[in-house]
N, CA, C and O of each residue as an XYZ file, in Angstrom:
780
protein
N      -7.794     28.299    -14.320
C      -8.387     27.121    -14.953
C      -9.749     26.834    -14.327
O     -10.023     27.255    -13.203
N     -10.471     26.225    -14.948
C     -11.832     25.820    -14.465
C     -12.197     24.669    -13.813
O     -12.191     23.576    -14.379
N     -12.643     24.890    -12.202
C     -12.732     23.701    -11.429
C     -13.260     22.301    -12.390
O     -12.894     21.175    -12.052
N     -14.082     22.500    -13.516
C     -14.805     21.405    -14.385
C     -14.178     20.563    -14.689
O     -14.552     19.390    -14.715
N     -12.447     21.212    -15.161
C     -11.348     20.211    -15.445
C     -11.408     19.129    -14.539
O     -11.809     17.989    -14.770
N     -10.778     19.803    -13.024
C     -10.345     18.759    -12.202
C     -11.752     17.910    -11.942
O     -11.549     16.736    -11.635
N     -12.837     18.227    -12.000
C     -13.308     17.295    -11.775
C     -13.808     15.892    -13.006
O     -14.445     14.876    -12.729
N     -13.216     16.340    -14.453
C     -13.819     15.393    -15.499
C     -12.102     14.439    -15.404
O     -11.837     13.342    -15.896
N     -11.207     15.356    -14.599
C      -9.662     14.193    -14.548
C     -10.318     13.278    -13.523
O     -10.145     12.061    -13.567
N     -11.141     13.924    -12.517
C     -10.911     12.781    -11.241
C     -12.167     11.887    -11.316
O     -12.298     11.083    -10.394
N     -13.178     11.913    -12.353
C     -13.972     11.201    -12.444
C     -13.266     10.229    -13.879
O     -13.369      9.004    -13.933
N     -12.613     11.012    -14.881
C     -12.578      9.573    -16.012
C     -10.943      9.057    -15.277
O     -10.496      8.066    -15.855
N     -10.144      9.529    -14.254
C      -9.349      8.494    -13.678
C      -9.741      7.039    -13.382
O      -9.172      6.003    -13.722
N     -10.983      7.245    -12.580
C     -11.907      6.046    -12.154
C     -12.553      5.327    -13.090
O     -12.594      4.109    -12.916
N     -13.074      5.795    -14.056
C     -13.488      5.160    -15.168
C     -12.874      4.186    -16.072
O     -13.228      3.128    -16.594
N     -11.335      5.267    -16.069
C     -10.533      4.421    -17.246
C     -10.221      2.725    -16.546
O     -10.294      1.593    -17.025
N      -9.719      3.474    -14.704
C      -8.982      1.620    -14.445
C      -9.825      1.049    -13.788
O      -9.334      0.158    -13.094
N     -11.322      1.211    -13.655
C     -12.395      0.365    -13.493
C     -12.387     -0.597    -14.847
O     -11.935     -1.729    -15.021
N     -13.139      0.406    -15.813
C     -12.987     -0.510    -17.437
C     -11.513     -1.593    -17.823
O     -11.506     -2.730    -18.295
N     -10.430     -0.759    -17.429
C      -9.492     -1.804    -17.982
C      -8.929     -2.560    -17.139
O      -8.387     -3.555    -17.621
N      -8.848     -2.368    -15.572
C      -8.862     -3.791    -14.965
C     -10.012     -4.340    -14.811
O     -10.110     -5.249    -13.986
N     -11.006     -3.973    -15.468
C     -11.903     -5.528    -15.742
C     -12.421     -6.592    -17.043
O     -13.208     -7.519    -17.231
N     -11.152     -5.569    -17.959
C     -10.737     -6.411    -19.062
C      -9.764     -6.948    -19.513
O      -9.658     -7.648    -20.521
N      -8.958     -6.611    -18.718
C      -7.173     -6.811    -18.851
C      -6.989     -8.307    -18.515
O      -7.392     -8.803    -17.463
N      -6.229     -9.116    -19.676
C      -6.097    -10.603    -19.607
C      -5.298    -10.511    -18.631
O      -4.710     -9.443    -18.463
N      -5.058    -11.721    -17.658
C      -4.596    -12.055    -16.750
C      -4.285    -10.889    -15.357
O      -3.282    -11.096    -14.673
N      -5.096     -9.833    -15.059
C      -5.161     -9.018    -14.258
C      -6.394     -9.237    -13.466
O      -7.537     -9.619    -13.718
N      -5.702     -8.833    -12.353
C      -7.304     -9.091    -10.640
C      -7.591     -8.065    -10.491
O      -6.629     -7.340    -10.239
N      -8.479     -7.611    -10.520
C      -9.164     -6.116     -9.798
C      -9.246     -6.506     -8.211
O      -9.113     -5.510     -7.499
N      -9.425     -7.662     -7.537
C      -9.423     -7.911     -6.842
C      -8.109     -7.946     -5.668
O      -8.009     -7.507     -4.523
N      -7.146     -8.726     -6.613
C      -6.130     -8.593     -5.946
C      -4.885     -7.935     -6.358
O      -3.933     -7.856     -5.582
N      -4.851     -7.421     -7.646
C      -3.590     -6.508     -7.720
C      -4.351     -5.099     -8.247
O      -5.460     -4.875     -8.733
N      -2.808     -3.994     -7.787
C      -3.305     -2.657     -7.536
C      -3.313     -1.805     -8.730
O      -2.731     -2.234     -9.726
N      -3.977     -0.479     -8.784
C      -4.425     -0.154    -10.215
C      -3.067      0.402    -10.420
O      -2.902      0.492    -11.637
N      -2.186      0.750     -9.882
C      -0.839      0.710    -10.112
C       0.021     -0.607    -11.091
O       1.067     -0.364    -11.692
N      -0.438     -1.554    -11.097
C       0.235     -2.508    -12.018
C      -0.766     -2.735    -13.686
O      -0.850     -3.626    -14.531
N      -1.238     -1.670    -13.525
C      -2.407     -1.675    -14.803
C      -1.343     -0.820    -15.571
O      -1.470     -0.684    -16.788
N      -0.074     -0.114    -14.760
C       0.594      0.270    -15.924
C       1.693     -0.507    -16.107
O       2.637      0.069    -16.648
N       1.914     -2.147    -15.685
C       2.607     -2.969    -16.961
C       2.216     -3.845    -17.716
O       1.092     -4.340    -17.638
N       3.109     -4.177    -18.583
C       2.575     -4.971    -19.616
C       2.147     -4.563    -20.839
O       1.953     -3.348    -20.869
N       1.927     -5.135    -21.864
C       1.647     -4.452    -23.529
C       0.573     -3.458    -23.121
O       0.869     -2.423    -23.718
N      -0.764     -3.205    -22.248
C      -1.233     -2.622    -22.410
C      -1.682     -1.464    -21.425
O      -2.689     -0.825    -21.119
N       0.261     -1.623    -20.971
C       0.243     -0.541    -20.009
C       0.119      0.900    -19.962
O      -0.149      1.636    -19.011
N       0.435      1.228    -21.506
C       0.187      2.820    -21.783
C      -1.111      3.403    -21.598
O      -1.305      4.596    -21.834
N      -1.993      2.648    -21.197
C      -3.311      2.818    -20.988
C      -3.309      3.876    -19.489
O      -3.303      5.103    -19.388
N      -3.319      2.732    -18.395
C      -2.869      3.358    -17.266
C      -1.855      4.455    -17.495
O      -2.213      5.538    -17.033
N      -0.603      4.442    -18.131
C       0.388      5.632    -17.628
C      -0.203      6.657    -18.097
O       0.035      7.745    -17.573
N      -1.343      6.544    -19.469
C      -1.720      8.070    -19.854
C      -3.107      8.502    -18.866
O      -3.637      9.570    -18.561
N      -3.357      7.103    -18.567
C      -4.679      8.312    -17.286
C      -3.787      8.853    -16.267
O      -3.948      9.985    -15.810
N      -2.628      7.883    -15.814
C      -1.728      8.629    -14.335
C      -1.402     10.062    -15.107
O      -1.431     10.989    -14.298
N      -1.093     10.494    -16.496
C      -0.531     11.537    -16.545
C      -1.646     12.838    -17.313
O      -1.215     13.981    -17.471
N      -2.799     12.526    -17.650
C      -3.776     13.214    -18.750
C      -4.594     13.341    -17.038
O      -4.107     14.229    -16.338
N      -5.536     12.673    -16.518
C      -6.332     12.910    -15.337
C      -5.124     13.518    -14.120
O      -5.476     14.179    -13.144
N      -4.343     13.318    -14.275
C      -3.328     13.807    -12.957
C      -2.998     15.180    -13.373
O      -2.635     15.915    -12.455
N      -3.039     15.627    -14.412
C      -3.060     17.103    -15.363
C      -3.960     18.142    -14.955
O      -3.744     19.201    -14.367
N      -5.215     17.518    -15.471
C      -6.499     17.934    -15.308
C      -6.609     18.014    -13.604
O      -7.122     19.005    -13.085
N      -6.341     17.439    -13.184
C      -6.759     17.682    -11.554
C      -5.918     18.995    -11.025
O      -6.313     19.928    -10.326
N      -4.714     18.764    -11.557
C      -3.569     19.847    -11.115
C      -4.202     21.093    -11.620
O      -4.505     21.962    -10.802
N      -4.479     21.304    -13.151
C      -4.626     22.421    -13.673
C      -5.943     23.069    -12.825
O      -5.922     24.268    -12.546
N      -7.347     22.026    -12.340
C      -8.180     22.626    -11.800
C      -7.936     22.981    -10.294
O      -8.691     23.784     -9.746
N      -7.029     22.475     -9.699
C      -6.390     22.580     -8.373
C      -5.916     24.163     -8.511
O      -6.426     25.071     -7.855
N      -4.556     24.384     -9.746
C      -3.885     25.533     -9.784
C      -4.682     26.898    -10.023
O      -4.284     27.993     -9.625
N      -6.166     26.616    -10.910
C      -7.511     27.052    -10.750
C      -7.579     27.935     -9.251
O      -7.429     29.147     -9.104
N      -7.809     27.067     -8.383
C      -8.491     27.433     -6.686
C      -7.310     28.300     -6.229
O      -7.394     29.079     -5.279
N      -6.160     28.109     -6.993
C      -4.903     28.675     -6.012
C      -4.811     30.211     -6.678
O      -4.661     31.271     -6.070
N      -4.919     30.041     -7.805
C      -4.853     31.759     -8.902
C      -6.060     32.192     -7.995
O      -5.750     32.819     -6.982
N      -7.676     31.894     -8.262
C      -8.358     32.683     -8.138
C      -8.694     33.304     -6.118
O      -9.539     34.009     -5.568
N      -7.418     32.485     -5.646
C      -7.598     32.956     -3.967
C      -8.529     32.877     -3.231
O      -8.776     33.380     -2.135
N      -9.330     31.861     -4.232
C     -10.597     31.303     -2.464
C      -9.841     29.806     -2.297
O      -9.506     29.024     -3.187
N      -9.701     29.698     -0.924
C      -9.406     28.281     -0.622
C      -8.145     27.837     -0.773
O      -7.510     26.805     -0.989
N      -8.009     29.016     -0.576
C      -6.278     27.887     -0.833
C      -5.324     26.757     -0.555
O      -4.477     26.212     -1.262
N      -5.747     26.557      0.778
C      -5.441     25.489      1.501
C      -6.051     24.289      0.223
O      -5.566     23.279     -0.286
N      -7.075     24.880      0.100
C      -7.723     23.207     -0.911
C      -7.440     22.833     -2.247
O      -7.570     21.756     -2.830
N      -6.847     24.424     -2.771
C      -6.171     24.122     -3.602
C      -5.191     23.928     -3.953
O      -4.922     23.757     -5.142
N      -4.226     23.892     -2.853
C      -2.851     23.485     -2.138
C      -3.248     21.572     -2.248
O      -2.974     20.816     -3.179
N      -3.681     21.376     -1.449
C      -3.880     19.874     -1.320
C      -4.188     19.212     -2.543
O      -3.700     18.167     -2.973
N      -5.256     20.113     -3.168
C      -5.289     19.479     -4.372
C      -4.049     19.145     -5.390
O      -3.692     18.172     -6.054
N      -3.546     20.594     -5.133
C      -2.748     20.417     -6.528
C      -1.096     18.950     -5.788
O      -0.388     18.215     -6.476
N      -1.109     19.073     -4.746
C      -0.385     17.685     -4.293
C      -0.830     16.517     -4.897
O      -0.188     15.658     -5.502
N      -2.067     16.605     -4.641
C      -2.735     15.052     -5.088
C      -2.492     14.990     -6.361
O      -1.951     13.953     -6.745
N      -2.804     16.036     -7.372
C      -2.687     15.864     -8.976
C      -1.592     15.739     -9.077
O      -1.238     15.070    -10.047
N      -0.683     16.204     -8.315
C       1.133     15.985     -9.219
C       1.335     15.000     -8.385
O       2.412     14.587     -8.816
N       1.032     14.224     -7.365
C       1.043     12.443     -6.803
C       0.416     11.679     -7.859
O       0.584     10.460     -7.848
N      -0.484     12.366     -9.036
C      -1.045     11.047     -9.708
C       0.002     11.510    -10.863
O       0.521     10.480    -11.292
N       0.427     12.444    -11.416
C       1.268     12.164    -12.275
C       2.755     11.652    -12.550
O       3.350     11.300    -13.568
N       3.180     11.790    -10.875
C       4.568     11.180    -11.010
C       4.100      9.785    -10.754
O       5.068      9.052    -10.958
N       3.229      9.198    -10.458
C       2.789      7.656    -10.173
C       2.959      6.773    -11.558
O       3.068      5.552    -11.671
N       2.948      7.673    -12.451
C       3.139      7.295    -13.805
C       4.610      6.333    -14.180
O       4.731      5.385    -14.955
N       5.842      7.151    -13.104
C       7.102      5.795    -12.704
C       6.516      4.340    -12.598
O       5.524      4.515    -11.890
N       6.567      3.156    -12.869
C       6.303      2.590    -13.050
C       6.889      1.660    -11.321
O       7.941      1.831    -10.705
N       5.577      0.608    -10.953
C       5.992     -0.067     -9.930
C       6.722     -1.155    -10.540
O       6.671     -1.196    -11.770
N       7.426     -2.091     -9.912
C       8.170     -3.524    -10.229
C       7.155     -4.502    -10.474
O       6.250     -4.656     -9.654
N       7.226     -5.269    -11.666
C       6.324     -5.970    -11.896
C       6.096     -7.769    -10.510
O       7.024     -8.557    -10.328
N       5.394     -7.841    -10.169
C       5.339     -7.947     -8.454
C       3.738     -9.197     -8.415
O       2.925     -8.952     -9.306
N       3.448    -10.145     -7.662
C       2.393    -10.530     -7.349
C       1.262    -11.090     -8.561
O       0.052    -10.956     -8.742
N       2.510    -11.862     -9.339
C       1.603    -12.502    -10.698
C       1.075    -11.140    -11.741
O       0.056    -11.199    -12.428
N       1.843    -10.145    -11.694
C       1.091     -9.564    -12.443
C       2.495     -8.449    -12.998
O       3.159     -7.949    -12.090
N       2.878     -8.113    -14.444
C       2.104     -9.187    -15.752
C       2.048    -10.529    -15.724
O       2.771    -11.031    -14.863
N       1.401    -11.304    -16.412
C       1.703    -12.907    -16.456
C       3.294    -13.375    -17.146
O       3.734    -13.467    -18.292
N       3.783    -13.575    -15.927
C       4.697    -14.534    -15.950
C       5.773    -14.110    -15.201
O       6.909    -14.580    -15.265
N       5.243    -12.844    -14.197
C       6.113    -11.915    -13.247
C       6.025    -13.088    -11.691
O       5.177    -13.901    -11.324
N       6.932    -12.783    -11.298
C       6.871    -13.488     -9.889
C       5.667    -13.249     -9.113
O       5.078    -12.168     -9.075
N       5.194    -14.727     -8.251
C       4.003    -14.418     -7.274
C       4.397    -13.462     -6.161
O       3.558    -12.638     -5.797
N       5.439    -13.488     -5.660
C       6.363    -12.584     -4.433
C       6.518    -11.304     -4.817
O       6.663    -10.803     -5.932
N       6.453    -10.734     -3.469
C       7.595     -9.400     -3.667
C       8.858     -9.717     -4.220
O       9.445    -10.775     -3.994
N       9.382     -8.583     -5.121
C      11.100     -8.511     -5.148
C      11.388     -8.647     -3.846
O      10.638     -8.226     -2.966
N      13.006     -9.519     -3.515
C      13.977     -9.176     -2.627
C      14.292     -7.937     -2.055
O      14.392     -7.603     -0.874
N      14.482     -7.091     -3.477
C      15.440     -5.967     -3.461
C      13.946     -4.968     -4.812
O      13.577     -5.241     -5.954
N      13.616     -4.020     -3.978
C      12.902     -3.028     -5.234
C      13.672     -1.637     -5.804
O      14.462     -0.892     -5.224
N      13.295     -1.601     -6.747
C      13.556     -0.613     -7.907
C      13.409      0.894     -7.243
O      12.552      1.342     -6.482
N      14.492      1.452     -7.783
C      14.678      2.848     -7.214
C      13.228      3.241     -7.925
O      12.632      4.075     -7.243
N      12.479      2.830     -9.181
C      11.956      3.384     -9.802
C      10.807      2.676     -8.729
O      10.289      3.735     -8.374
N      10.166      1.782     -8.083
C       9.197      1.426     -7.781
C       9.159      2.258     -6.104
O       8.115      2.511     -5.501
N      10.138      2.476     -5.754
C      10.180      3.318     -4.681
C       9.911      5.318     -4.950
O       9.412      6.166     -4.210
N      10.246      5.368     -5.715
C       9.756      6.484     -6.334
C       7.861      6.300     -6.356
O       6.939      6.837     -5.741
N       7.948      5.464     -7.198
C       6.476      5.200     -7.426
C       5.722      5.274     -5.780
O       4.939      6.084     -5.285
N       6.151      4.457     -5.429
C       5.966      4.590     -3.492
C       5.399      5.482     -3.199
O       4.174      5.546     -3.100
N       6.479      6.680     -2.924
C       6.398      7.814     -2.379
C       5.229      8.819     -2.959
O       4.465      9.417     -2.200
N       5.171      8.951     -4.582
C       4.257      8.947     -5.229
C       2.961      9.229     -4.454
O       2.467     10.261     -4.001
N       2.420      7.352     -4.469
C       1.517      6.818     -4.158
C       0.835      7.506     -2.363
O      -0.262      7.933     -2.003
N       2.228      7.286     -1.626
C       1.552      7.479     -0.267
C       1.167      9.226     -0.456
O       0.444      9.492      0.504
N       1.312     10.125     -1.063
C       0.781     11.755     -1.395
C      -0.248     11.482     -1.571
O      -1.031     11.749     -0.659
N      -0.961     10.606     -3.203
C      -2.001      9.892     -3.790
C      -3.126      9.699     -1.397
O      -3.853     10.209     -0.544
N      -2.497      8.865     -1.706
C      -3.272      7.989     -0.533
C      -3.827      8.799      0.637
O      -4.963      8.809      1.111
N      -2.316      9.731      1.107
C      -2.967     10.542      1.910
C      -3.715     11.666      2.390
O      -4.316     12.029      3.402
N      -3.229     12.333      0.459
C      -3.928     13.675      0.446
C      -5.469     13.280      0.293
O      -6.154     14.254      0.604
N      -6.287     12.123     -0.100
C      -7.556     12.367     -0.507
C      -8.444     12.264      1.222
O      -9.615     12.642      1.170
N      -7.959     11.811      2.588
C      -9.102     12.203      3.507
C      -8.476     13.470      3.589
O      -9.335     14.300      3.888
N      -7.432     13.952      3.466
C      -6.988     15.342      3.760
C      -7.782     16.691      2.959
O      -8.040     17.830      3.350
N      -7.969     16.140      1.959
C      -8.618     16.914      1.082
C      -9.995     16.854      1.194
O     -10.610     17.750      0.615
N     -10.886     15.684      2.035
C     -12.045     15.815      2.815
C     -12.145     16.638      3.566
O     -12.904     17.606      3.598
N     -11.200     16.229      4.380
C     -10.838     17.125      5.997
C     -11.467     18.941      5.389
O     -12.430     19.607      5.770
N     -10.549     19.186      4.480
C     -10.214     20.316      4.044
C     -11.581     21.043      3.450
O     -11.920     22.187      3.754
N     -12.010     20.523      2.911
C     -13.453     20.719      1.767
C     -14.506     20.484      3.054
O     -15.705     20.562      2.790
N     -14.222     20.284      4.029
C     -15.397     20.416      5.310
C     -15.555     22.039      5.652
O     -16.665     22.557      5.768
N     -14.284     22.794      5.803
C     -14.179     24.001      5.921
C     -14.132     24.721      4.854
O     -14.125     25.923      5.118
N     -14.092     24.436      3.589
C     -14.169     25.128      2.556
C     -15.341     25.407      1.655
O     -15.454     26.366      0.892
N     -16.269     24.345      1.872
C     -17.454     24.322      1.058
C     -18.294     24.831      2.289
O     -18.090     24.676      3.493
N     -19.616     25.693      1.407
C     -20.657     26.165      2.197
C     -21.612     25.598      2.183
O     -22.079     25.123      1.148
N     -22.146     25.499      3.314
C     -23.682     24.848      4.277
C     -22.802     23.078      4.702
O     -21.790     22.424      4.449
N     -24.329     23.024      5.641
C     -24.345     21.845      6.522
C     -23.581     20.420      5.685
O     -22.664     19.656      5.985
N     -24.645     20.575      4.329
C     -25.426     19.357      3.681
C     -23.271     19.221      3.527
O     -22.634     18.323      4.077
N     -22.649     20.315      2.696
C     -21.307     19.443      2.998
C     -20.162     19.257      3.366
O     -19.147     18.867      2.789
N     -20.538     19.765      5.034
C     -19.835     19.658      6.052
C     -19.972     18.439      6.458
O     -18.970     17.780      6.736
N     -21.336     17.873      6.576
C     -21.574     16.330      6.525
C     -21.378     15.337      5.838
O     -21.354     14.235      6.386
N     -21.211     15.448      4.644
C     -20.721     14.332      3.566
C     -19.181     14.450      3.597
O     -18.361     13.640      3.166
N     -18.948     15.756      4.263
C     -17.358     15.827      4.073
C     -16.529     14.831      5.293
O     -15.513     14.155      5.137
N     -17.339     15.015      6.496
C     -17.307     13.988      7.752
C     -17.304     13.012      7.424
O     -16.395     12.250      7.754
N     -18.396     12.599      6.578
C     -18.832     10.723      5.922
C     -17.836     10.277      5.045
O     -17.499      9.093      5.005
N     -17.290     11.239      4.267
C     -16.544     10.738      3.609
C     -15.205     10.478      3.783
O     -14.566      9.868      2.927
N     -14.615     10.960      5.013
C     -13.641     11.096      5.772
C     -13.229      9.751      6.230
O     -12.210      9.081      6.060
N     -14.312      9.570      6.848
C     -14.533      8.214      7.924
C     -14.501      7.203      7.078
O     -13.833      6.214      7.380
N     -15.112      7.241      6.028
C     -14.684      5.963      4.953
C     -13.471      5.519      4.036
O     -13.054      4.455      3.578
N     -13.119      6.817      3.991
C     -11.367      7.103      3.210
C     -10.291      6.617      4.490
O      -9.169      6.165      4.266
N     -10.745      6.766      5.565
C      -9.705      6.334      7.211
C      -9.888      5.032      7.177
O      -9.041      4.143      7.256
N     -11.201      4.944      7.039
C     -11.374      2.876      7.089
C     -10.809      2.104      6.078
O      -9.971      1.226      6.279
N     -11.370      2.499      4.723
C     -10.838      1.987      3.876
C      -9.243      1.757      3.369
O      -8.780      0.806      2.740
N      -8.469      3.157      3.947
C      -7.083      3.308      3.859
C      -6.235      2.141      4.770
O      -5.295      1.416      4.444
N      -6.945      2.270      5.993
C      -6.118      1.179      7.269
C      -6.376     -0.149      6.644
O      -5.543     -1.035      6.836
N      -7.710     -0.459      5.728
C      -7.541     -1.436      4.948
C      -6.930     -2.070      3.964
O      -6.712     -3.272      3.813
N      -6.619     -0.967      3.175
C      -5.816     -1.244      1.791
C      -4.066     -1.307      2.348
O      -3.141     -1.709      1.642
N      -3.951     -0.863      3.604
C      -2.504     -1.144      4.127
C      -2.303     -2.022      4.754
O      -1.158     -2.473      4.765
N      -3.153     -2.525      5.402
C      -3.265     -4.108      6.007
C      -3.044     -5.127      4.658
O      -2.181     -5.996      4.536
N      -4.055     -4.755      3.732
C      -3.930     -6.020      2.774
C      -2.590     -6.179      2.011
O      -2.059     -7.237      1.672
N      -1.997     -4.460      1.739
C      -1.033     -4.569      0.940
C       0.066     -5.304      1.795
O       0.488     -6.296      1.202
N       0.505     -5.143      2.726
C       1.268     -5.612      3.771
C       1.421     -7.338      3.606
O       2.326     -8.158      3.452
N       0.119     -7.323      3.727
C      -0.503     -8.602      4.274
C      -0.268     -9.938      2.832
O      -0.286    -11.164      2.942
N      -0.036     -8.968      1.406
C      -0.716     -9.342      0.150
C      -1.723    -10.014      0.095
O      -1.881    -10.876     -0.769
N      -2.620     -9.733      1.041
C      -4.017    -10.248      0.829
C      -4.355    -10.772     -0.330
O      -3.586    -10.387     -1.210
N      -5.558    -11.820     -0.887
C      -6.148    -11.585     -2.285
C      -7.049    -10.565     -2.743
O      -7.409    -10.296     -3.890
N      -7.482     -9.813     -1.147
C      -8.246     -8.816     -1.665
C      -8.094     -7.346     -1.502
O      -8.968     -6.626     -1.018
N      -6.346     -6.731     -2.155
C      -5.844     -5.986     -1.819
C      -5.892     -4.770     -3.122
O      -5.326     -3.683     -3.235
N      -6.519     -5.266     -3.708
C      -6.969     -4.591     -5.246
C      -8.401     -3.894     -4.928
O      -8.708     -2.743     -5.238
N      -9.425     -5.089     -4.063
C     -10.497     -4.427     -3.736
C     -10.843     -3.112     -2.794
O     -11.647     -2.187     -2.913
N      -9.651     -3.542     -1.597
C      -9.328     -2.399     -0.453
C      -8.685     -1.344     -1.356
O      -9.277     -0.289     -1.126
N      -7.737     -1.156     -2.281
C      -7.620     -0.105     -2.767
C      -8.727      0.605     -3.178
O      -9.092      1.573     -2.511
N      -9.428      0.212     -4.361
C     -10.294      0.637     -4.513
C     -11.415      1.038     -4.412
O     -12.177      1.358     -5.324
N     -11.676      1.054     -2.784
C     -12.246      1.297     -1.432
C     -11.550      2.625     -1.326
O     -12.431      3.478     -1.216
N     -10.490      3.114     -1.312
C     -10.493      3.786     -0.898
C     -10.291      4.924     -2.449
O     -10.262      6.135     -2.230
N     -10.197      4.551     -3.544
C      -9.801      5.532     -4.601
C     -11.039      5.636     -5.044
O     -11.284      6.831     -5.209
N     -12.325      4.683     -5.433
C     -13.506      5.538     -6.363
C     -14.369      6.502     -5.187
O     -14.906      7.535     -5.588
N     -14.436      6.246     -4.226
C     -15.453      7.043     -3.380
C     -14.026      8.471     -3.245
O     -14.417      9.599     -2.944
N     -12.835      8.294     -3.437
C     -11.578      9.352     -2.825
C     -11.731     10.430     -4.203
O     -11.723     11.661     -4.220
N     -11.854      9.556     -5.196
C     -11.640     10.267     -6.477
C     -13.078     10.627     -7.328
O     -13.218     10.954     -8.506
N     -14.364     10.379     -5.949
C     -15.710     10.751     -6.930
C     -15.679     12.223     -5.785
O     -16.344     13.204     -6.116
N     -15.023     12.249     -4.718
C     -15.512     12.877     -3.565
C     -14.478     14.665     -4.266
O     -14.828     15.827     -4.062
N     -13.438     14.249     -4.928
C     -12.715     15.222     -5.774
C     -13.398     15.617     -6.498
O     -13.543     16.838     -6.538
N     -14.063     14.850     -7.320
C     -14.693     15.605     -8.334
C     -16.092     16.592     -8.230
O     -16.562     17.492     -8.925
N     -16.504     15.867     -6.896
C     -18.134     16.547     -6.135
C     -17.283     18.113     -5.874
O     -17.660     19.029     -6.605
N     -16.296     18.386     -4.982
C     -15.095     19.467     -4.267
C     -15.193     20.106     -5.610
O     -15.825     21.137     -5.378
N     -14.976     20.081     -6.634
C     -14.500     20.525     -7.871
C     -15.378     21.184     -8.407
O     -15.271     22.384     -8.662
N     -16.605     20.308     -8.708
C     -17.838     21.079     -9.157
C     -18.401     22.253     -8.119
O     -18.946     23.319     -8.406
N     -18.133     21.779     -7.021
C     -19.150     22.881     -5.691
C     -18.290     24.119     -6.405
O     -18.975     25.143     -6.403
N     -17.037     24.303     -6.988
C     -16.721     25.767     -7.204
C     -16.973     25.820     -8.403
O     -16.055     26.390     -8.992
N     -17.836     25.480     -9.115
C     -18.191     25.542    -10.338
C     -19.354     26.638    -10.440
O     -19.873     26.888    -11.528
């Protein structure tokens, strides 16, 4: 497959739940996670980017692994793409969001939102890993260095988005997405370099 894929999944991933959590009635970009963009009437939105961009990433991942350069990166990759497509399980509707869902955590969560979980932490951890990785895989300086920079911001931003989630911060939507558009533009840069 052609690295071009994974990188037009991991750039219109970002696109789609930028645009629709910042049109979605009664949804925070701020404070709830692009994970709850898939409930509610206009949740099929989200589940088809978790499963159409989580495709595309895999197929350009499975790309790097057929043609035997890099494998390691296309190992990681293709984790991350099948973390965004099983993410598509749906979390418990949680933290005012859909409107008229409880402000709290559940008591007790959903085998299905724990699924989603597990999911998520692959999602979360493969993208500095997949920095890490694309430091030794891509050629010259220029991005061995952005691969460093971008590392360091995916580590910061991550210890952030787990503090807030923890914490339910109000600004635990923003720390995510701290760490997913720079995680999921930095995939798609990896993607093109084997282009």
């Amino acid at each position: 497959m052609a690295p071009w894929i994974g990188a037009l999944g991991a750039a219109l991933f970002v696109l789609v739940f930028l645009i629709d959590g910042a049109t979605r009635p009664g949804y925070s970009p701020t404070r709830h996670t692009v994970s709850a963009l898939a409930l509610g009437p206009r949740g099929w939105l989200q589940r088809a980017n978790f499963l159409v961009c989580g495709a595309a990433i895999t197929a350009g991942a499975v790309g790097l692994l057929i043609s035997g350069d890099h494998r390691m990166l296309g190992l990681v990759l293709t984790i991350f793409g099948l973390g965004l497509v099983v993410s598509v399980i749906p979390m418990d509707p949680m933290r005012g969001y859909p409107p008229g869902a409880q402000d709290e955590d559940p008591t007790e969560f959903s085998a299905a939102h724990s699924l989603h979980d597990g999911a998520g932490a692959l999602v979360f951890f493969a993208l500095p890993v997949i920095s890490v990785v694309s430091a030794f895989a891509l050629p010259g300086v220029a991005w061995t260095v952005a691969a460093v920079l971008v590392t360091i911001v995916l580590m910061a931003a991550l210890a952030a988005f787990q503090r807030g989630w923890h914490e339910d911060s109000p600004s635990t939507g923003t720390a995510q997405r701290a760490v997913l558009v720079p995680g999921l533009l930095w995939v798609a840069a990896v993607f093109l370099g084997f282009s």
